[in-house]
matplotlib code that plots the C-alpha trace (Angstrom):
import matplotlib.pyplot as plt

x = [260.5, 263.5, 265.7, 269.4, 272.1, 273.8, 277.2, 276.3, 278.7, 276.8, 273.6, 272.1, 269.7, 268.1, 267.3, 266.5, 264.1, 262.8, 261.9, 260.5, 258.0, 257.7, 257.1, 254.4, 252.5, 252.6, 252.8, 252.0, 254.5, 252.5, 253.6, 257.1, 257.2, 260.2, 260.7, 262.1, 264.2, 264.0, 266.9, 265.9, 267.9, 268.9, 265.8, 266.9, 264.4, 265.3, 264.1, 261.6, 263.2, 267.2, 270.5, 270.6, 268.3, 267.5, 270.0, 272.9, 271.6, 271.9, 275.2, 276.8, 275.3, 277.0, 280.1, 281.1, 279.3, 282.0, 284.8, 283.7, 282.9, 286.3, 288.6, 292.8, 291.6, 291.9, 289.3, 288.8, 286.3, 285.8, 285.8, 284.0, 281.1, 279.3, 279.9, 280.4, 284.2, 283.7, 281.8, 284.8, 288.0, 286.2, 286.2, 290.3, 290.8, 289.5, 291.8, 289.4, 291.3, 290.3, 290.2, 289.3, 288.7, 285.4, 285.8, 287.0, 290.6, 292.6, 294.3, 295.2, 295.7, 293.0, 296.1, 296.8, 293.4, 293.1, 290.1, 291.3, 290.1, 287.0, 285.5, 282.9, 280.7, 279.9, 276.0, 276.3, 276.4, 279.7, 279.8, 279.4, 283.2, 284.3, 281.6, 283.6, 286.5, 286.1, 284.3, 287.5, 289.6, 287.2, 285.5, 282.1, 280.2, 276.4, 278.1, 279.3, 277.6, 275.8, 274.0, 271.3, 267.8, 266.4, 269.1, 269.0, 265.6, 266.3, 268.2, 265.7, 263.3, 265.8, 265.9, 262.0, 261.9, 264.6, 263.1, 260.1, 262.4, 262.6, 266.3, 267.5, 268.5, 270.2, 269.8, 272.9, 276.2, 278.3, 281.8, 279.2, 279.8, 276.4, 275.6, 278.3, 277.1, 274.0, 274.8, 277.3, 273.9, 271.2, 273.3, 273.7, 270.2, 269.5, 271.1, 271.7, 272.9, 274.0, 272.4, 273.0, 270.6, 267.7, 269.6, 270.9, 267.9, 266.7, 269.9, 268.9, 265.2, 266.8, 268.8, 266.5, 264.1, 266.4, 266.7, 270.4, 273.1, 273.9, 277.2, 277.7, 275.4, 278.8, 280.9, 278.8, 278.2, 281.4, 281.7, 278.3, 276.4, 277.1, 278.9, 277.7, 274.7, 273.2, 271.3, 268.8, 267.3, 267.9, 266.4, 262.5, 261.8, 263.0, 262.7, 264.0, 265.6, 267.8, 270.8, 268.7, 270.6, 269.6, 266.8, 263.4, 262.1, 264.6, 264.8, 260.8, 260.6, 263.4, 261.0, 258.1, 260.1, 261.1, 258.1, 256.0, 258.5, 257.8, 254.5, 254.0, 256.4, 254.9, 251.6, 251.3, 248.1, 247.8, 246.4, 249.7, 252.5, 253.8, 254.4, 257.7, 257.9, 257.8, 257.1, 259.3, 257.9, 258.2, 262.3, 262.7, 263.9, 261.9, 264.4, 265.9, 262.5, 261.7, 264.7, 264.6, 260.7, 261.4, 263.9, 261.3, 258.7, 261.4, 262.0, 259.0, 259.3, 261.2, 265.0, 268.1, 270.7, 270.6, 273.2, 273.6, 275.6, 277.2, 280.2, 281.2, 281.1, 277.8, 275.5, 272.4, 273.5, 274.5, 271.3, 269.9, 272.2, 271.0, 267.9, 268.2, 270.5, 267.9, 265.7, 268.7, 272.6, 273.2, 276.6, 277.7, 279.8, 280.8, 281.4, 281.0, 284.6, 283.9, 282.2, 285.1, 283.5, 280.4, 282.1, 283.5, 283.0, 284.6, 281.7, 282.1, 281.4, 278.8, 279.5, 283.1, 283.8, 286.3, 286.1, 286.3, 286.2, 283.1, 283.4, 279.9, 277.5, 275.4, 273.3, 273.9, 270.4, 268.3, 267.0, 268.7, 267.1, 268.6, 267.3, 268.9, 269.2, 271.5, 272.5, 271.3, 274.7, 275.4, 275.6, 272.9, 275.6, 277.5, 274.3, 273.9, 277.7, 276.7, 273.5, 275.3, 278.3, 276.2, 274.3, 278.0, 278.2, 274.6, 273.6]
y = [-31.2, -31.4, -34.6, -34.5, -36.3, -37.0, -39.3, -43.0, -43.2, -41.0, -43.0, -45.8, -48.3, -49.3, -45.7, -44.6, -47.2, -46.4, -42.7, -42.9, -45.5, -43.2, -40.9, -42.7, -43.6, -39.6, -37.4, -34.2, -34.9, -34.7, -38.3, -37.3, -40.6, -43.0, -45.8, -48.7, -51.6, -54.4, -56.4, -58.6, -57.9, -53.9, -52.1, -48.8, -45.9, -43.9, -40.2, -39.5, -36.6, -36.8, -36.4, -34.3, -31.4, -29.7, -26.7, -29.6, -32.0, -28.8, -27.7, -31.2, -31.8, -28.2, -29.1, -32.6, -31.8, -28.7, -31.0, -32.9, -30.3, -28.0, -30.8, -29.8, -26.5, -24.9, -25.2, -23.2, -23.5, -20.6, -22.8, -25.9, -27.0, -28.1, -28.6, -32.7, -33.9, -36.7, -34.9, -31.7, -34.8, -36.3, -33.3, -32.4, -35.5, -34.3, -31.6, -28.6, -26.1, -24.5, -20.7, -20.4, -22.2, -22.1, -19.2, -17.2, -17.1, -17.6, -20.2, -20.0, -15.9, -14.6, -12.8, -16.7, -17.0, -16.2, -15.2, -18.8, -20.3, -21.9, -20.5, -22.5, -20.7, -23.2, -23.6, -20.9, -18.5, -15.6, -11.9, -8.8, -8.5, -11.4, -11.1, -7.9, -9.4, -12.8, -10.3, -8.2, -11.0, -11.8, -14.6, -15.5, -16.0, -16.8, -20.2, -21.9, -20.6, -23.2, -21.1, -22.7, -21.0, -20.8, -18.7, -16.8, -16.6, -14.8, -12.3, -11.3, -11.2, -8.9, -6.7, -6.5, -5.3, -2.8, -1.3, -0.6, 1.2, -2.0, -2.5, -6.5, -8.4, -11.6, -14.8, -16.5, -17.7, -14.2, -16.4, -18.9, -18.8, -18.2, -15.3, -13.6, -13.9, -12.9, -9.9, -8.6, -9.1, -6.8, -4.7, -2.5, -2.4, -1.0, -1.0, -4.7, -6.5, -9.9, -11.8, -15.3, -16.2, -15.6, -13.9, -11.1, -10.3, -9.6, -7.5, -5.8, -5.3, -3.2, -0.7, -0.6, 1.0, 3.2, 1.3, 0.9, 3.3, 3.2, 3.8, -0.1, -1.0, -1.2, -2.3, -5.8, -6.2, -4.7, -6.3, -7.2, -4.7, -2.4, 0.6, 3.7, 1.7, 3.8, 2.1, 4.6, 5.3, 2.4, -0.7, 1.4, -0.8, -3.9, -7.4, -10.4, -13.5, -16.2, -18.6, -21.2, -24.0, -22.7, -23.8, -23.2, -23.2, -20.4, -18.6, -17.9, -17.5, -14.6, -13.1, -13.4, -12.1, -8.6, -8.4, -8.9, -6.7, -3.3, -4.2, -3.4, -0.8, 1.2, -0.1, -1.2, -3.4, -6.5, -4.3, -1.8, -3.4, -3.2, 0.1, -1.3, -5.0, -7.0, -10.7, -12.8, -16.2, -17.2, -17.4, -20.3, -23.1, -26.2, -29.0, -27.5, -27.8, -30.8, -32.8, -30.8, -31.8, -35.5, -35.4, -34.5, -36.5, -39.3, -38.7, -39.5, -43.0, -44.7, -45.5, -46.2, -43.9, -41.5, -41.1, -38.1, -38.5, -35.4, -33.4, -31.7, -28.0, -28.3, -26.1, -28.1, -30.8, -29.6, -28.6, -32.0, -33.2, -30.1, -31.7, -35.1, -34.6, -33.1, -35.7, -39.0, -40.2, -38.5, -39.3, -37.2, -38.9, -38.1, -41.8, -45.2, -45.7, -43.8, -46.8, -48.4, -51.4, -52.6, -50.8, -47.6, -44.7, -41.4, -38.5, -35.5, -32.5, -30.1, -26.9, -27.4, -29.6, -31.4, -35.3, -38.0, -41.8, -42.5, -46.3, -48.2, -46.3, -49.0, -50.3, -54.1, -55.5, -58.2, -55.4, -52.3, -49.1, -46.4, -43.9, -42.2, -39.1, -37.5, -33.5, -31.9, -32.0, -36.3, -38.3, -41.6, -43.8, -42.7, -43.6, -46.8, -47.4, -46.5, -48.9, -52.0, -51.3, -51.6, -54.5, -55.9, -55.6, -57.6, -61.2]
z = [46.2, 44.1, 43.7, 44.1, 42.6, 46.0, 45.4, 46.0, 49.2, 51.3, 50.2, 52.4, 51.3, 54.6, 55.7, 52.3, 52.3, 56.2, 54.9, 51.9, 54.0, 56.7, 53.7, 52.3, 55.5, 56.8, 53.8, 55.9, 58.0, 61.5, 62.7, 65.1, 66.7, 66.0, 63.6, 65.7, 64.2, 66.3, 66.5, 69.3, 72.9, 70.8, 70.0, 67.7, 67.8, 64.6, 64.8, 62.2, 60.6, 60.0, 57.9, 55.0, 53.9, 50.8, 51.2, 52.0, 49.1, 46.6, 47.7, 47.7, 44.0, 42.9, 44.4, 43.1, 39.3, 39.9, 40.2, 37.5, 34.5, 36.0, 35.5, 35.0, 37.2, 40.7, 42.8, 45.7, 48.5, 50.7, 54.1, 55.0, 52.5, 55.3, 58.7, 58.0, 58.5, 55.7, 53.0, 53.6, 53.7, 50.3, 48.6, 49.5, 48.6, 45.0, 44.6, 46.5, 48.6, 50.9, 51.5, 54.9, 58.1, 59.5, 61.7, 58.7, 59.3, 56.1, 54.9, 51.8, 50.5, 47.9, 45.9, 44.6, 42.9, 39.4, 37.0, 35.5, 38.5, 40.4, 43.9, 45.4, 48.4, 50.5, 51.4, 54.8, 51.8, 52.6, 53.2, 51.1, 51.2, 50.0, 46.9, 46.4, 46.4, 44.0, 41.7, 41.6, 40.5, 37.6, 39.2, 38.4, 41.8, 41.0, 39.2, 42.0, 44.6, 46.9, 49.4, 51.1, 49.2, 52.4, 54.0, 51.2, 52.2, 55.6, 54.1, 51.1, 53.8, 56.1, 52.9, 52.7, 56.5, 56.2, 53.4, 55.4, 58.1, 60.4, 61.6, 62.5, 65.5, 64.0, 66.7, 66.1, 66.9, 66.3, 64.8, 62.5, 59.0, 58.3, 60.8, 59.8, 56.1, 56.9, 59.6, 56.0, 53.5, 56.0, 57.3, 54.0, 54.5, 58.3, 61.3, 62.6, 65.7, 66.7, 69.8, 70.8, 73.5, 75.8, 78.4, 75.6, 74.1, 77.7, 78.5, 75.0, 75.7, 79.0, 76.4, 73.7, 76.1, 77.6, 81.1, 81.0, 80.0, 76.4, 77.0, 78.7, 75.3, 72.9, 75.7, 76.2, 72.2, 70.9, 67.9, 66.8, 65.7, 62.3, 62.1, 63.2, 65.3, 68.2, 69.9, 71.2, 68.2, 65.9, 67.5, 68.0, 65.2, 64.7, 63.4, 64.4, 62.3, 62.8, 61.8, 60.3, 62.1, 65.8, 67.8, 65.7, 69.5, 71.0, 68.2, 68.6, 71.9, 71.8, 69.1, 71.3, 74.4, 72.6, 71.0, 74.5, 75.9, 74.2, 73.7, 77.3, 77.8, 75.0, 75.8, 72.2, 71.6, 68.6, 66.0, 66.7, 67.8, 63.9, 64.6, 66.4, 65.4, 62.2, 62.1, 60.5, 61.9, 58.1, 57.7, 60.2, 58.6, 57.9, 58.0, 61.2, 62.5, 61.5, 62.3, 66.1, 66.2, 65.5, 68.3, 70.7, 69.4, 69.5, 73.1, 74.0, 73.2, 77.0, 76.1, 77.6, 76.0, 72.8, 69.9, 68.0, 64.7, 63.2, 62.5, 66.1, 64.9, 63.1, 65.1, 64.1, 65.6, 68.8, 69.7, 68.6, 71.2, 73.9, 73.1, 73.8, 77.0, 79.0, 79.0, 79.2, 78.7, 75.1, 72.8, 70.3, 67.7, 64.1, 62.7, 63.3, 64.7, 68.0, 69.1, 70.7, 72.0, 73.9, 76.8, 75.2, 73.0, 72.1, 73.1, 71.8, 74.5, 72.4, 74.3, 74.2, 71.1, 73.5, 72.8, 76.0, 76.4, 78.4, 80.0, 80.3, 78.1, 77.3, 80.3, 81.1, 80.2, 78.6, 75.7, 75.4, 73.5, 71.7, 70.5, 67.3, 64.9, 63.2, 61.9, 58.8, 57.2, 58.1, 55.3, 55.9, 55.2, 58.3, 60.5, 58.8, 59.9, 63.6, 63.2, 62.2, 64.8, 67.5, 66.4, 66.5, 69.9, 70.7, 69.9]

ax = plt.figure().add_subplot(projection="3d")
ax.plot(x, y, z, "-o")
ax.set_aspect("equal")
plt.show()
């Protein structure tokens, strides 16, 4: 796989080390279980898959050789590079401004941009639109664009469905950068809708099938679904793909549900059910499942308390953190600094992205273990922070 020229500060020496070991030792990558550091009365569990992934590798690499070859010039962002609070601070820091928050509201008006000046799209790729928009005011897109290759990848595949009369349900969070990217790119293509959970796809399962008046349909998903949908003709056949940074593991089993679904109400057998559904298995993201594999392959392994680094709107990480509370205590922190003390830390709530001081989160013991991993967009150097302040707090 490719190498990246990732800045030096988000580098770390110890865990680059770990995983090109763990690398070496398991280079089909069915090992999941933990690499522990032993540190005497603190025993660390390190998840085997963690931090950054090829799509956030490439779009950090774009974006700093950006700065450095566009020198004297504007440089616009569209909204977060990544959903990491140091890597977006660095890069204001450098000059970048930024076009829009995360939820797309604007920030800065795109009547101030110039053909003289540089747009970056950050890696959750952006919508038709706004392509229409940049290429308007003589902007150049394709140069700076950082879009992940392998959301690119859902939506090529979206296009390769709908051209074979398949619309899309998209699995994903509705407001997320990247769904609404990708809900612009296939919906010029067929008729699309947005779902975000089990309980949705079973609600739509009820009106695809005609069980529930249509009418209710565009009251319960106003909003998410393209124009002119009708949704008793347009979801007969469908496929299903996700926003890459969702659960691997929910995304397939709302697949699997819809699919299982018609497959009885039309009493549809294996060798037909393509008559009404198209497989697209192939568009979940590797690194999402990995990292989310390595987290239950790392909870397997008996601990006191997990930490999840990562910034607290990156999606990815929140369900490494959904993850890892089921099974014990779980913190979610975005730096080093939220460890207070021995006593104290600053967790992050991941449903509600509200932060609280938790008192006592590490057990009073003779050997404490911690297991812990960290988002696809956390730079190694932060989780090497977190490592050696809680060493700090042991003998």
């Amino acid at each position: 796989m490719k190498q990246f020229d990732v800045p030096h500060i988000y580098k770390s020496s110890l865990l680059s080390s770990i995983k090109e070991q763990r690398k070496q030792d398991d280079r089909l990558k069915k090992d999941f279980t933990p690499t522990l550091l032993n540190y005497g009365s603190l025993q660390i569990y390190l998840a085997r898959h963690f931090g950054f992934c090829y799509g956030v590798e490439n779009a950090i690499e774009i974006a700093f050789k950006t700065i450095e070859e566009n020198k004297g010039k504007k440089i616009y962002l569209l909204s977060e590079m990544i959903h990491n609070p140091k890597v977006n601070a660095d890069l204001k820091n450098l000059g970048v401004i930024f076009l829009q928050d995360t939820y797309g509201n604007q920030l800065i008006s795109f009547d101030e941009i110039t053909s003289d000046d540089v747009v970056i799209i950050p890696a959750f790729g952006t919508t038709l639109e706004i392509e229409s928009i940049l290429k308007e005011k003589g902007i150049t897109i394709e140069k700076y664009n950082t879009t992940c290759p392998f959301v690119e990848k859902v939506w090529n595949r979206g296009e390769q469905i709908a051209k074979k009369g398949y619309s899309i349900i998209v699995h994903g969070k509705s407001r997320h950068e990247e769904t609404r990217a990708t809900f612009s790119q296939v919906s010029i293509y067929t008729p699309t809708i947005v779902i975000e959970n089990m309980k949705e796809a079973m609600r739509l399962a009820l009106y695809m099938t005609k069980q529930l008046p249509h009418a209710s349909f565009y009251r319960e998903f106003a909003g998410r679904f393209s124009k002119n949908f009708d949704i008793q003709k347009d979801l007969q056949r469908f496929g299903v793909v996700n926003q890459t940074t969702q659960l691997a593991t929910d995304t397939q089993a709302i697949s699997d549900y819809l699919k299982n679904y018609i497959m009885k109400f039309y009493q549809l057998t294996p060798e037909t059910i393509s008559e009404k559904f198209a497989d697209t298995r192939d568009t979940l993201c590797y690194a999402t499942n990995d990292n989310q594999s390595a987290v239950i392959g790392m909870l397997e392994t008996e601990a006191d308390i997990a930490i999840v680094v990562g910034g607290r709107n990156s999606s990815n990480t929140s369900h490494l953190v959904e993850l890892c509370e089921v099974k014990l205590p779980t913190y979610f922190i975005d730096e080093a600094s939220k460890l207070i003390s021995a006593t104290e830390i600053i967790h992050c709530d991941w449903k509600t992205k509200e932060e609280s001081i938790i008192e006592n989160y590490l057990p009073k013991k003779e050997q404490t273990k911690i297991l812990i991993t960290s988002g696809a967009s956390c730079p190694d150097a932060v989780v090497e922070k977190v490592i050696n302040r809680l060493v700090s707090f042991f003998n």
